[in-house]
MARLO-408862 format. One record per residue: residue number from 0; residue in one letter; x, y negated, z negated of N, C-alpha, C in turn. Coordinates in steps of 0.1 Angstrom, whole numbers. Layout:
% residues N
i  aa  n_x  n_y  n_z  ca_x  ca_y  ca_z  c_x  c_y  c_z
NUM  A  X  Y  Z  X  Y  Z  X  Y  Z
...
***
This chain:
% residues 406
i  aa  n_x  n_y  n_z  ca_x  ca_y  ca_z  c_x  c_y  c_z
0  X  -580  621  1710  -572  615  1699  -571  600  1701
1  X  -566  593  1688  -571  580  1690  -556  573  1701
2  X  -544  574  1702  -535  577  1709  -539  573  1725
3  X  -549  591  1726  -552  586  1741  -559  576  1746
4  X  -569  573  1736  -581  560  1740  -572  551  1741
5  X  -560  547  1734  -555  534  1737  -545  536  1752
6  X  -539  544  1753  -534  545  1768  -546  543  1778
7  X  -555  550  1777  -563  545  1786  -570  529  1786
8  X  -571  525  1778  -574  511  1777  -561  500  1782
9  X  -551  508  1781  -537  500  1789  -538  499  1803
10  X  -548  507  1809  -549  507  1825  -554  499  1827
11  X  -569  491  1826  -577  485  1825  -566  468  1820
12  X  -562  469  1810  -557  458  1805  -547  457  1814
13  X  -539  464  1816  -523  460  1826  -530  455  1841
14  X  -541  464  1846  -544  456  1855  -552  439  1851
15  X  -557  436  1846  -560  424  1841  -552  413  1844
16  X  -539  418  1834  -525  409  1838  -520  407  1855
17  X  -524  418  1863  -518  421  1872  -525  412  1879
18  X  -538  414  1877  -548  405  1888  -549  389  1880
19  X  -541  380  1873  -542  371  1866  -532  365  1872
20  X  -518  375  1874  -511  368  1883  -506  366  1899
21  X  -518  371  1902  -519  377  1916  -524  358  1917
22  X  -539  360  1912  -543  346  1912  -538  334  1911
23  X  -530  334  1904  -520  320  1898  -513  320  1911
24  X  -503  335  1911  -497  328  1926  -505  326  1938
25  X  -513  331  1940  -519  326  1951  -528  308  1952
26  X  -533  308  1938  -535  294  1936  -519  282  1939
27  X  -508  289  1940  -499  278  1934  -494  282  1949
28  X  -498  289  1955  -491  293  1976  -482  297  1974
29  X  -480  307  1966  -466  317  1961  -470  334  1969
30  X  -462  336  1980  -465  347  1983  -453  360  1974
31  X  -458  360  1961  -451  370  1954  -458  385  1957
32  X  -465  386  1960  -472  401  1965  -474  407  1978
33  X  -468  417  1983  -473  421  1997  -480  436  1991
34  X  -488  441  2002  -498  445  2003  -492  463  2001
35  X  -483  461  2013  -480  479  2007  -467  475  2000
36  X  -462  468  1991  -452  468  1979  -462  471  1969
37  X  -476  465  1967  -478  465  1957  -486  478  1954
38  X  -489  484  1966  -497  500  1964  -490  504  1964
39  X  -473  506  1966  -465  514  1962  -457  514  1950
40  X  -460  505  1944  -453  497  1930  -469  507  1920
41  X  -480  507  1925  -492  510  1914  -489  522  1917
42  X  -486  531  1930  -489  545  1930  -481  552  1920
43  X  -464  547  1921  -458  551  1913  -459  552  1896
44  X  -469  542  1893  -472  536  1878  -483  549  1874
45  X  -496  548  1884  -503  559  1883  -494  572  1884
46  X  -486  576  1890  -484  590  1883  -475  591  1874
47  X  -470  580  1871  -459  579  1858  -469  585  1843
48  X  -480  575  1848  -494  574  1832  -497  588  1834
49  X  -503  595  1844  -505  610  1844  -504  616  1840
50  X  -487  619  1845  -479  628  1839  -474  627  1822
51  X  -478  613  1818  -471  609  1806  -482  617  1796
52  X  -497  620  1802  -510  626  1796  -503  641  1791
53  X  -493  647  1794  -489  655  1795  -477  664  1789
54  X  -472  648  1787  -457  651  1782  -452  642  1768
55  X  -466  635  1765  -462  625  1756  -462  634  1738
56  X  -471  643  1742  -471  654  1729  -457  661  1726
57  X  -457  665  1739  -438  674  1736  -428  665  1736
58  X  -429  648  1735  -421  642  1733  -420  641  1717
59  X  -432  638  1716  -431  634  1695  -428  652  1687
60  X  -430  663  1698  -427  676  1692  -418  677  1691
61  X  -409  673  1698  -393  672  1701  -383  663  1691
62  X  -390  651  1689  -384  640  1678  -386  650  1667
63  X  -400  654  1661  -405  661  1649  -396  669  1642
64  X  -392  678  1655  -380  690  1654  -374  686  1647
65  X  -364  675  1654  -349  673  1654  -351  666  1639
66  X  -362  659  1637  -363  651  1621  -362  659  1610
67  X  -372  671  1614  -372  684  1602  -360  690  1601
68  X  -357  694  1613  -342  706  1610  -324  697  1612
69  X  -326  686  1614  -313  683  1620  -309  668  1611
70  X  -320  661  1606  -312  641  1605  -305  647  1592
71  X  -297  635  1598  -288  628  1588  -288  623  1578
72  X  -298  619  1575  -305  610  1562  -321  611  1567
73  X  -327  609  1553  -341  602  1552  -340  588  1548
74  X  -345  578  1559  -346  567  1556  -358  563  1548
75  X  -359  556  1538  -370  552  1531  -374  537  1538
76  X  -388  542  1540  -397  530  1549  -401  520  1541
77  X  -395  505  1547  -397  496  1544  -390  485  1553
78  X  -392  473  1546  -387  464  1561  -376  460  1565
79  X  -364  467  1556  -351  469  1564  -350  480  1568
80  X  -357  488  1569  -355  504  1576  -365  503  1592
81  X  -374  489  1589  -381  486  1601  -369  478  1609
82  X  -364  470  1601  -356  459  1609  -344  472  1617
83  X  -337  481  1606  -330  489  1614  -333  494  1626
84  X  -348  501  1624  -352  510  1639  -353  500  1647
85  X  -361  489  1647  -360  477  1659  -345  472  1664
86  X  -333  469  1660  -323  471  1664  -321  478  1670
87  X  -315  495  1664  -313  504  1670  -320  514  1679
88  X  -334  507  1682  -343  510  1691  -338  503  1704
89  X  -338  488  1703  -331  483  1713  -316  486  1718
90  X  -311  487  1707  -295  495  1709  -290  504  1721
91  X  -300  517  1712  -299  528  1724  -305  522  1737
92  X  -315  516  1736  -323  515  1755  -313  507  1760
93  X  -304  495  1752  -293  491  1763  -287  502  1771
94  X  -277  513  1760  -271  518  1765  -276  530  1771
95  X  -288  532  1771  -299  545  1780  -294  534  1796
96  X  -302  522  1798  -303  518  1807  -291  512  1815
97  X  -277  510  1807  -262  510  1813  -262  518  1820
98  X  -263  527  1813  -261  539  1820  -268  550  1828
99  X  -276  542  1833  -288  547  1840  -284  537  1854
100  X  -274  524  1854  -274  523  1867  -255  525  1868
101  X  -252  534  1861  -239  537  1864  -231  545  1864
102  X  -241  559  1862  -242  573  1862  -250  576  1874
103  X  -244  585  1883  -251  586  1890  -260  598  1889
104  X  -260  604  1882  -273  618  1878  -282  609  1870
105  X  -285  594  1862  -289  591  1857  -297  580  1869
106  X  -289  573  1878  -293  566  1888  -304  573  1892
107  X  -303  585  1895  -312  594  1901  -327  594  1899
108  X  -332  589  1883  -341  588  1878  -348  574  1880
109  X  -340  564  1882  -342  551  1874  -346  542  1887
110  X  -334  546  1899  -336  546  1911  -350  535  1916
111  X  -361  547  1914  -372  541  1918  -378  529  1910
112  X  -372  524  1897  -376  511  1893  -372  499  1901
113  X  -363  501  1907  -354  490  1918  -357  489  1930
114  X  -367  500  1936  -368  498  1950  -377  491  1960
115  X  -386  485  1949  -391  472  1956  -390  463  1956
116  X  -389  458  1966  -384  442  1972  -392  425  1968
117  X  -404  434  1958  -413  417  1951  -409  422  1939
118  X  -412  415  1934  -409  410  1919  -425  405  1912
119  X  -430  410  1904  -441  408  1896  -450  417  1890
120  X  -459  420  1882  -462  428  1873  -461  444  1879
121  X  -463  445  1891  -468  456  1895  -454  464  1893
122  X  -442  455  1897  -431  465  1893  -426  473  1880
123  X  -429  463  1871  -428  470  1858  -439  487  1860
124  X  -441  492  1870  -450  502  1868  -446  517  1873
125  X  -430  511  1882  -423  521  1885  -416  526  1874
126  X  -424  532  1875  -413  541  1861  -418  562  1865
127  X  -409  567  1869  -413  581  1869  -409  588  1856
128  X  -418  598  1855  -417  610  1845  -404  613  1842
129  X  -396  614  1850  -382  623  1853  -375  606  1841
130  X  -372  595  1843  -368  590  1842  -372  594  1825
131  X  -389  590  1821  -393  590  1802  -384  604  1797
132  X  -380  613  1810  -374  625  1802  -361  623  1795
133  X  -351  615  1806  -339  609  1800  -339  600  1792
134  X  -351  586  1792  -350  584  1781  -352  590  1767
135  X  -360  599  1768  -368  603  1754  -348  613  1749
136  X  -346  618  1757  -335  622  1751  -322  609  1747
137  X  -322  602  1748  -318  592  1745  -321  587  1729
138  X  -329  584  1727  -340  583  1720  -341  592  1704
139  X  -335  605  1714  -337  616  1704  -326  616  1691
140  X  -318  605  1692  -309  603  1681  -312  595  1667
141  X  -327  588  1667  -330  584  1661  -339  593  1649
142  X  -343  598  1657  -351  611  1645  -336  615  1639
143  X  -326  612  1649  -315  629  1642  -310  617  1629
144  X  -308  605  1629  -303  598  1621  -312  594  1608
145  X  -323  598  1605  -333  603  1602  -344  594  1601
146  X  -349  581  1610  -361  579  1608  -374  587  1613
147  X  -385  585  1610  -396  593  1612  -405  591  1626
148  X  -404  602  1631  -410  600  1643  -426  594  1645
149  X  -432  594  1640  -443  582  1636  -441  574  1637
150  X  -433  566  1633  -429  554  1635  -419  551  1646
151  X  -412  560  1651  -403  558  1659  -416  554  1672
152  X  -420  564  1672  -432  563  1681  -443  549  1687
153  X  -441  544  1675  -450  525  1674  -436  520  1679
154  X  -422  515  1678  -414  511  1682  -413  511  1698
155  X  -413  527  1702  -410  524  1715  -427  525  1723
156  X  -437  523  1717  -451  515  1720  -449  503  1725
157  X  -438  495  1715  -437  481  1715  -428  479  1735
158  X  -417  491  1731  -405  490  1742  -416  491  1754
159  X  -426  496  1753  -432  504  1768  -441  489  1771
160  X  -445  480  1763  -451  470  1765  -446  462  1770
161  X  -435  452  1758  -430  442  1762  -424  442  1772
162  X  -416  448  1783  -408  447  1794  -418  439  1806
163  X  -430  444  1803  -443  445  1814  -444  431  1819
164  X  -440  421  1806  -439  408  1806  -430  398  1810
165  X  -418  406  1817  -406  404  1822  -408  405  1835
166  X  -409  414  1837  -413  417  1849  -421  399  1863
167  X  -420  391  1861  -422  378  1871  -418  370  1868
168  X  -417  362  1884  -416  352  1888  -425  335  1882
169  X  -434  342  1879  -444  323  1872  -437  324  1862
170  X  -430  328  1856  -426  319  1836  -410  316  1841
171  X  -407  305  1840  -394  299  1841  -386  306  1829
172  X  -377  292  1827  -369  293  1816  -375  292  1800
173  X  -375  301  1790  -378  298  1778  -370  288  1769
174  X  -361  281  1774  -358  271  1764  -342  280  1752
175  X  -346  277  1746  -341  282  1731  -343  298  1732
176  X  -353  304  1735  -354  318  1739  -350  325  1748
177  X  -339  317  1752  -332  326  1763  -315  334  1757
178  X  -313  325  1748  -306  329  1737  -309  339  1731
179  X  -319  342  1728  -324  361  1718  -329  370  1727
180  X  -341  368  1728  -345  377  1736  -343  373  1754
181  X  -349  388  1756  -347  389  1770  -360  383  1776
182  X  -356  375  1785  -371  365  1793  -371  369  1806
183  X  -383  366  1812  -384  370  1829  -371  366  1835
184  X  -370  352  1832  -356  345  1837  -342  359  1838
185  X  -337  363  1827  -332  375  1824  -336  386  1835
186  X  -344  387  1831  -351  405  1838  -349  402  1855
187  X  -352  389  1861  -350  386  1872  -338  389  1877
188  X  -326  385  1870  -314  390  1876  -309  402  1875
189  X  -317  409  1865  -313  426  1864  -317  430  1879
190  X  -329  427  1884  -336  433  1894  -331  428  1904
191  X  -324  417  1902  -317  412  1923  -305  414  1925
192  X  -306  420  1938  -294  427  1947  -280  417  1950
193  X  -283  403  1943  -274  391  1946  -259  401  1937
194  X  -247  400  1952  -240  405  1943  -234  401  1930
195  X  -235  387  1930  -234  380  1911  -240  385  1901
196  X  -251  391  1905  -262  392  1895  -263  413  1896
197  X  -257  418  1902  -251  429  1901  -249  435  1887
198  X  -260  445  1880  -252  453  1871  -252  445  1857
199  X  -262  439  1857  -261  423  1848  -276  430  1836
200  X  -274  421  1824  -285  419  1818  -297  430  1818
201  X  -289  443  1810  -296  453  1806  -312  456  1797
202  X  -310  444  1790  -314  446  1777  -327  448  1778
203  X  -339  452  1770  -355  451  1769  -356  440  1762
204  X  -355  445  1746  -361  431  1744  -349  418  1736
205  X  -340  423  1737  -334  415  1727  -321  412  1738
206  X  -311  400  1743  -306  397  1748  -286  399  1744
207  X  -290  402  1732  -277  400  1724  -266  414  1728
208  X  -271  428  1729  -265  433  1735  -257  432  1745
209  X  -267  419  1758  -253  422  1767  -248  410  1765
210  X  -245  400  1760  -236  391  1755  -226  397  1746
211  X  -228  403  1740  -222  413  1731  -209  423  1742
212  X  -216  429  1751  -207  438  1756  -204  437  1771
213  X  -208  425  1776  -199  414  1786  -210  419  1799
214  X  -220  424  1798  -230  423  1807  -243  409  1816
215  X  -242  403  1802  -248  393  1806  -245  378  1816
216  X  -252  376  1826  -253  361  1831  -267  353  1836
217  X  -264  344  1836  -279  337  1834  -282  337  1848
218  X  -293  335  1851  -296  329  1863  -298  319  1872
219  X  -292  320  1881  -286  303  1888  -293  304  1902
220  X  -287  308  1914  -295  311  1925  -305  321  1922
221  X  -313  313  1936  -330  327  1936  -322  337  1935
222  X  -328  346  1931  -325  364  1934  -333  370  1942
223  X  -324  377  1952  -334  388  1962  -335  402  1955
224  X  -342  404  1961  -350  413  1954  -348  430  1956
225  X  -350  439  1953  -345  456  1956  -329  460  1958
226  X  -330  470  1962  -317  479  1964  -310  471  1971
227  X  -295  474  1970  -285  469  1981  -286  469  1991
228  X  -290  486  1995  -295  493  2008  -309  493  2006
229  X  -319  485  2013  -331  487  2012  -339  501  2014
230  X  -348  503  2009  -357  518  2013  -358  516  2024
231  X  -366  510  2029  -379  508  2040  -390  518  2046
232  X  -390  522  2029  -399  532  2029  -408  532  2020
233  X  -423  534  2021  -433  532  2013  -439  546  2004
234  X  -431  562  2015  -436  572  2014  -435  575  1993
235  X  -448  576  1992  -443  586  1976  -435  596  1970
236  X  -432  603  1983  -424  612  1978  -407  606  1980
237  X  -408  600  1992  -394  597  1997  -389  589  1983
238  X  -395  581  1976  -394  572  1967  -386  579  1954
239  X  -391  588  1952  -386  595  1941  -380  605  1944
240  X  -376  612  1951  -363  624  1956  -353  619  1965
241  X  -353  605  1972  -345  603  1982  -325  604  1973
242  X  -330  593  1968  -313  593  1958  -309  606  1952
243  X  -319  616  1951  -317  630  1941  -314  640  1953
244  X  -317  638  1965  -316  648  1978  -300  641  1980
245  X  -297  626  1982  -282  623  1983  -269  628  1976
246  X  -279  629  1962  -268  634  1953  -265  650  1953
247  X  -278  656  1960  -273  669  1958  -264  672  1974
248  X  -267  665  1984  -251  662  1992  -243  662  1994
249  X  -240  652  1985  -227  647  1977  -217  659  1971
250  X  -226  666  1961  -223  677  1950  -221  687  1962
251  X  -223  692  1970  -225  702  1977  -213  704  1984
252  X  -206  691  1989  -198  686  2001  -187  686  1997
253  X  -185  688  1981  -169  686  1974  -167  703  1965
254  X  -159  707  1965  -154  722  1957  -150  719  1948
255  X  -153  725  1935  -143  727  1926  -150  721  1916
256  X  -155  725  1904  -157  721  1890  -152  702  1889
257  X  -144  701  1887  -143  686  1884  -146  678  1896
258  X  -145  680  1908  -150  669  1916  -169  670  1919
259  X  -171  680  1916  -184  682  1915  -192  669  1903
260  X  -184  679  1890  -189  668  1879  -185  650  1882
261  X  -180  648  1893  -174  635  1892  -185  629  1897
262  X  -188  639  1910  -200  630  1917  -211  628  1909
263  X  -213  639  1899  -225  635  1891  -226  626  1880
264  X  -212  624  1873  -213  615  1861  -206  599  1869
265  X  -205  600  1887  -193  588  1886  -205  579  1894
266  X  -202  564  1899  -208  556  1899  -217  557  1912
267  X  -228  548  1912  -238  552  1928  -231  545  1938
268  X  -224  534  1940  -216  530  1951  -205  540  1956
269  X  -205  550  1949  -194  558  1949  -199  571  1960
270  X  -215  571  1965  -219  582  1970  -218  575  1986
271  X  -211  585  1995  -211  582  2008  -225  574  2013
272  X  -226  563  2018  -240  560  2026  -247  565  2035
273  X  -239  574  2041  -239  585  2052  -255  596  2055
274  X  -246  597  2036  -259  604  2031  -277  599  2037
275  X  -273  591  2034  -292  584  2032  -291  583  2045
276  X  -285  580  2053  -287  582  2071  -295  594  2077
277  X  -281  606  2072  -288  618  2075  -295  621  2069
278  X  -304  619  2057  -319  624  2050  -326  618  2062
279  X  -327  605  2069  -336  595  2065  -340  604  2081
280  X  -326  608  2091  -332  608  2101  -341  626  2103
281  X  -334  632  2087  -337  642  2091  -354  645  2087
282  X  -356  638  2073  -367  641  2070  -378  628  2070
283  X  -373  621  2072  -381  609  2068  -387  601  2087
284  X  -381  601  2094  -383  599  2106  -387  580  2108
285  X  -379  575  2104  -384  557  2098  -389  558  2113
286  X  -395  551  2118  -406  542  2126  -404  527  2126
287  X  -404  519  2136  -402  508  2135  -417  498  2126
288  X  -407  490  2122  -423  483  2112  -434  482  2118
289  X  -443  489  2114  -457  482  2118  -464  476  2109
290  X  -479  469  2118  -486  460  2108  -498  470  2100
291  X  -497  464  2088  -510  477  2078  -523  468  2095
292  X  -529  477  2097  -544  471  2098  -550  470  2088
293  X  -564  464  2094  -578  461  2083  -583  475  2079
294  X  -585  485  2090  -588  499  2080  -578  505  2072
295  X  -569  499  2077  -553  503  2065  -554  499  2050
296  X  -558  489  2048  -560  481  2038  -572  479  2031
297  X  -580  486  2039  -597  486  2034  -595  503  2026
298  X  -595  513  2033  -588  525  2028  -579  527  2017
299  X  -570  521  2021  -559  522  2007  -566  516  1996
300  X  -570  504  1997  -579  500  1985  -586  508  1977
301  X  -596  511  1984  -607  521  1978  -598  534  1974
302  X  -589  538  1978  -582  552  1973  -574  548  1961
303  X  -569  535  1960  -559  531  1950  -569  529  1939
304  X  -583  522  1939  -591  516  1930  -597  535  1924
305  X  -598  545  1932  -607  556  1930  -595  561  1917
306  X  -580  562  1920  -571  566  1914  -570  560  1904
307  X  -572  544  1903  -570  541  1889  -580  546  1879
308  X  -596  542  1886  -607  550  1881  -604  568  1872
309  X  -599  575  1882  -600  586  1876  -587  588  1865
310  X  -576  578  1867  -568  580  1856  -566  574  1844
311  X  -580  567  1842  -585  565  1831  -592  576  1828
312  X  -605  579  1839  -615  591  1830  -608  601  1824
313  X  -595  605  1829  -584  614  1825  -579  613  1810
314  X  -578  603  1806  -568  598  1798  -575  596  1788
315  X  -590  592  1791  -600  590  1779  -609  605  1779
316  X  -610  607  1786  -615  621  1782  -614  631  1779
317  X  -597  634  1776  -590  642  1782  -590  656  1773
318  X  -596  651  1759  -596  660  1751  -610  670  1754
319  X  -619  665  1762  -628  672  1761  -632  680  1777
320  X  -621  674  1782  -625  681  1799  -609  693  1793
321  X  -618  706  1804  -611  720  1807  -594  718  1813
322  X  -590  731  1811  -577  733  1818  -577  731  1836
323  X  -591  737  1837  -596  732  1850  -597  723  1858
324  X  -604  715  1852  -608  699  1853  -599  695  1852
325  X  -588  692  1841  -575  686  1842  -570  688  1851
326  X  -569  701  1856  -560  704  1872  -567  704  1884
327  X  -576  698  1886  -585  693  1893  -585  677  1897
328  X  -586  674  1886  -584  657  1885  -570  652  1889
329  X  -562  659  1882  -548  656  1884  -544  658  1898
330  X  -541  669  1904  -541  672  1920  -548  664  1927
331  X  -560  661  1926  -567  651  1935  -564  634  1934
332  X  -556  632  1924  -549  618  1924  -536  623  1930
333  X  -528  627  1925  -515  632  1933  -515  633  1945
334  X  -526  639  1948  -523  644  1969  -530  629  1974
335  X  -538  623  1968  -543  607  1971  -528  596  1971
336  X  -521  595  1958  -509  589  1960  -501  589  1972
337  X  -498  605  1972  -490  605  1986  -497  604  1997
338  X  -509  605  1997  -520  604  2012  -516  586  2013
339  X  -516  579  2001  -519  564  2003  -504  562  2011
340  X  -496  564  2005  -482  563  2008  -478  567  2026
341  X  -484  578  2026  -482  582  2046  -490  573  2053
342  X  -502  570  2047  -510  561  2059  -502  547  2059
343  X  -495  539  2046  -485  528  2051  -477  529  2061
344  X  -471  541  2061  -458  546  2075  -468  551  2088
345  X  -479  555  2087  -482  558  2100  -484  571  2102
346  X  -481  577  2091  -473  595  2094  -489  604  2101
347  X  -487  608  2109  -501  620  2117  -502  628  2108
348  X  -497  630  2100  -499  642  2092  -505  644  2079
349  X  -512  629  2079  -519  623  2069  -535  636  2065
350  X  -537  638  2080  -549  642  2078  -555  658  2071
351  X  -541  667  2072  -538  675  2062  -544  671  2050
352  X  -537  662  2043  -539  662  2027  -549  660  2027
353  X  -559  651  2037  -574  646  2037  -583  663  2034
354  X  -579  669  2039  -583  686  2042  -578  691  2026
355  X  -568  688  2022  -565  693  2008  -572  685  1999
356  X  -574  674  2000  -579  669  1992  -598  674  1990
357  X  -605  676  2004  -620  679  2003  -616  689  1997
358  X  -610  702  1998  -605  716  1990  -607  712  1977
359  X  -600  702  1971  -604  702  1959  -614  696  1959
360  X  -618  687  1960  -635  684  1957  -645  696  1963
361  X  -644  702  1967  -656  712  1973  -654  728  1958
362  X  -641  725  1957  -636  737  1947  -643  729  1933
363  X  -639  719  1930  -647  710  1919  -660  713  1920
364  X  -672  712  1931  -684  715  1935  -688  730  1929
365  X  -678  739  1937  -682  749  1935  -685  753  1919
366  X  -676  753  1910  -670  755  1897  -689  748  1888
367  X  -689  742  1892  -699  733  1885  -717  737  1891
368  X  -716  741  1903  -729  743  1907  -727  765  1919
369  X  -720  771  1908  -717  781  1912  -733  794  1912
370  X  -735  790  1931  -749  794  1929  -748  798  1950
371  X  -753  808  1954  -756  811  1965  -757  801  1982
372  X  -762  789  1975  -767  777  1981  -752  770  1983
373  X  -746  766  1968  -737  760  1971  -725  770  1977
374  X  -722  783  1975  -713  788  1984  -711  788  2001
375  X  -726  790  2004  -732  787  2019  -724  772  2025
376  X  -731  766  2017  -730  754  2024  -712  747  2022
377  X  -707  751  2014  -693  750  2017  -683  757  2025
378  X  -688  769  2026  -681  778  2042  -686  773  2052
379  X  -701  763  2055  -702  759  2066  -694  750  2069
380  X  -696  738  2058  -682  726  2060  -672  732  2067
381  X  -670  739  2058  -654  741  2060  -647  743  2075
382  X  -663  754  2077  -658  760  2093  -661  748  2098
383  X  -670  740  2099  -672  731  2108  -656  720  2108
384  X  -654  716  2090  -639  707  2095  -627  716  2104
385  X  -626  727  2101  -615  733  2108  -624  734  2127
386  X  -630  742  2131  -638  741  2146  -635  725  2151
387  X  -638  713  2145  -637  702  2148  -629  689  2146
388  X  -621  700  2141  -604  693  2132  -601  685  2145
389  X  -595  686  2158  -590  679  2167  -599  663  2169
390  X  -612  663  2173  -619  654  2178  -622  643  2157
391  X  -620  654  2150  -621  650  2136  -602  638  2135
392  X  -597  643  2140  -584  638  2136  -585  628  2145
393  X  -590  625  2157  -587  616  2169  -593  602  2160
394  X  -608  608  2156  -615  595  2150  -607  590  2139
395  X  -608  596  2132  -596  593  2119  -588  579  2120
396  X  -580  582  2132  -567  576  2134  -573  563  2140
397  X  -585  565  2149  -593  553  2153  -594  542  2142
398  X  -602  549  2131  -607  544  2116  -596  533  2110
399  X  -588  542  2108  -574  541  2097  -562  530  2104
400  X  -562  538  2119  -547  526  2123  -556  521  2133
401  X  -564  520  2133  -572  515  2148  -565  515  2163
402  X  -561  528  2164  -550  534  2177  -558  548  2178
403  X  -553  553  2188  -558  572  2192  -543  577  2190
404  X  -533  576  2177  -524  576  2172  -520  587  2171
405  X  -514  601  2176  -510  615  2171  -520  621  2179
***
């Protein structure tokens, strides 16, 4: 569908931007990028685009519904019924994303847009699945009020774009334009941990809501960058369940119907810090910083470049590869994300997924060349990786952290 071709053409193009401002700052001696911020700022983006392969149908199924059986009116299309939805497009995503950093079951989603510490295109890319779910329900009041989900749909096209451009540090102040819409200048202080700039300057595209509703301040000092409490964690998974494992803590630790709902509808400063202590020591096991090596960084590369590769082929092909292939493709980027993400931390246990991951490529093999020869010679692999798994994992770790590491 024509739909998908242009999402996949957004991969391609977003990296463009991404590598346009890599260059600038590096030409101008701006170190706005580190190396595992920004493979964990893309991993996140890649599985955001994935999953979206997936969910973006039952998103417009969903509006469709609610337009046929439920709105309030039929709006007749024309360019006050456009100018409406573009307000009230922006409207709601103020108050989606208020309250996304002040709800804490909503925190829970959004969370991972905040948790890295640079600032520039790559961040605009954290965005998880879980989070388009709460927005789309957000969202879902516009069909009810009755514009047409077709169109609703080009609107928040526009919403998924423009932010992307907010997102850095090279474009100063716009002048005159810092009055309407929302500029990097803007978006800068939404994203820094400066307590002034705290809770500040919601808006996507249009700046007037939070002048309007006492959110807004401009930006005066640099802004630092991420969480209050920093992650200092690169892991993929920790990224996106860490605040949602706190909160279920939290909920667990208090009795009774209303204090329960409190913790979940009441503010994220409000959840013990405790919490994230005991996750971090129980599951996460932090390690004192180390340096990425050159096989750290040569590796991750090629895994991050193979993932964007295949989540395009995904995206543009998608109509004509199997239920198979799709869960083939997909699994093999997913268990790569999180592989990229453990070899930043160090984790020994990297080399599992390495083993899940040939699984799927050898099962890919099989599926396609299902013939006596290729069965053979895959049970031999196989035995041979498992028989030589030990002396297999020693080199590995040579390769990767350049240590006899685990």
């Amino acid at each position: 569908m024509a739909h998908q071709k242009f999402f996949a053409y957004a991969v391609p193009l977003f990296l463009f931007f991404i590598a346009l401002e890599y260059l600038y700052t590096k030409r101008k001696g701006k170190n706005y990028f580190q190396f595992a911020e920004t493979v964990a700022n893309l991993n996140v983006g890649i599985a955001e685009r994935l999953l979206d392969v997936f969910t973006i149908i039952p998103f417009y199924y969903f509006f469709n519904y609610i337009y046929t059986h439920y709105a309030l009116f039929h709006f007749k299309i024309g360019p006050w019924a456009y100018l409406a939805l573009f307000l009230l497009t922006d409207f709601v995503w103020y108050w989606y994303h208020r309250l996304a950093h002040e709800v804490n079951v909503f925190w829970a989603v959004h969370i991972v847009h905040h948790q890295s510490d640079d600032f520039n295109y790559t961040v605009s890319a954290r965005i998880t699945v879980f989070q388009s779910v709460v927005r789309c329900l957000f969202w879902a009041a516009l069909p009810l009020m009755g514009f047409p989900p077709h169109i609703i749909a080009t609107f928040l096209l526009i919403h998924g774009i423009y932010p992307f451009f907010t997102h850095t540090q090279t474009i100063g102040k716009l002048g005159w334009l810092e009055y309407i819409i929302v500029t990097p200048s803007h978006h800068r202080v939404h994203h820094s941990s400066n307590p002034e700039y705290l809770d500040k300057n919601y808006g996507d595209m249009l700046i007037l809501w939070d002048k309007l509703f006492g959110t807004y301040t401009a930006e005066k000092e640099a802004p630092a960058y991420g969480l209050t409490k920093p992650l200092n964690s690169h892991s993929f998974l920790w990224q996106h369940f860490h605040y949602i494992l706190e909160l279920t803590l939290a909920f667990r630790s208090v009795e009774g119907i209303k204090a329960k709902i409190a913790i979940l509808l009441g503010k994220p400063d409000t959840i013990d810090p405790r919490y994230r202590l005991y996750l971090e020591k129980r599951l996460l096991n932090i390690r004192p910083s180390v340096p990425t090596t050159n096989g750290m960084r040569v590796y991750i590369s090629i895994q991050t470049a193979a993932s964007m590769l295949l989540l395009f082929s995904l995206i543009y092909w998608i109509d004509s590869l199997s239920f198979v292939q799709t869960f083939l493709l997909s699994a093999f980027i997913i268990v790569s994300l999180i592989n990229s993400g453990a070899i930043l931390e160090q984790r020994t246990w990297i080399l599992y997924l390495e083993y899940v991951r040939m699984l799927i490529l050898l099962t890919a093999t099989w599926l396609y060349f299902p013939n006596i020869f290729t069965a053979t010679s895959i049970l031999l692999l196989v035995i041979t990786l498992i028989y030589f798994f030990r002396p297999i994992k020693k080199k590995y770790f040579e390769l990767i952290y350049q240590t006899a590491l685990g």
